[in-house]
N, C-alpha and C positions, 0 to 999 in steps of 0.2 A: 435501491441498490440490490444487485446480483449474489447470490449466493457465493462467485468467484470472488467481487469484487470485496464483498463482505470476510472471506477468508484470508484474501490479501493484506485487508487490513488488521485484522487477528495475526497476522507473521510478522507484520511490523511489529504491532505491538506487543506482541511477545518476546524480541528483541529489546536491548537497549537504542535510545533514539539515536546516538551517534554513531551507529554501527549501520556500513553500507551493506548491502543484501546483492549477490549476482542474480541475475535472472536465471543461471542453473539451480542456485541453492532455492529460491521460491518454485521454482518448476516444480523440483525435488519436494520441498512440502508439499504443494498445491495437486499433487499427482499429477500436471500439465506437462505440457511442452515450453521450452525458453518464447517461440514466439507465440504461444497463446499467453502466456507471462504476460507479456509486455503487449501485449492487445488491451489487457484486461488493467495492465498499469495506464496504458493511454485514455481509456472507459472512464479510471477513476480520476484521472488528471482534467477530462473533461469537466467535473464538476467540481475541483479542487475549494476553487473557491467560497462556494455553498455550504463544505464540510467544514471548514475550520480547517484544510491541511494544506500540504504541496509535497508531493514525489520529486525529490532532486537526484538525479543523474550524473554520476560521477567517471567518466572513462576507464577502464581498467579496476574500478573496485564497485562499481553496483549503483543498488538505487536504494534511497533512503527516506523515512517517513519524517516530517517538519509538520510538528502541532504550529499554523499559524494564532487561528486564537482555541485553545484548548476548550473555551464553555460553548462556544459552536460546537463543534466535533464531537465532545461529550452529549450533548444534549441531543445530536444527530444521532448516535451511535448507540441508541436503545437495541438496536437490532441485531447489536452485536454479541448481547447478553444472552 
């Protein structure tokens, strides 16, 4: 995992989990642009699975981080620390 993609997931999770995120507002942290945003949301949705998570997509209010199985994800996410 990418440095972006590793920050990405630090905004989620710094967040509560049932709160949707616009791709302005991650821009806005990430110092990115909305569509390098979501380049880098597509990056980590390609291996969703692998992590333990899924990015869901909601119209009009953002994109949100979903612990599929949480001791994947955790256990993946040494990198985070």
């Amino acid at each position: 995992m990418n440095q972006r993609e590793m920050a990405l997931l630090e905004i989620f999770l710094n967040h509560p989990q049932t709160d949707f995120l616009s791709s302005r507002l991650l821009a806005q942290e990430m110092g990115l642009s909305d569509r390098t945003v979501r380049k880098v949301i597509r990056d980590v949705s390609l291996a969703q699975e692998q992590l333990g998570l899924r990015i869901s997509y909601m119209p009009s209010k953002g994109y949100r981080l979903e612990l599929i199985d949480p001791d994947l994800f955790f256990s993946n996410s040494h990198a985070l620390n």
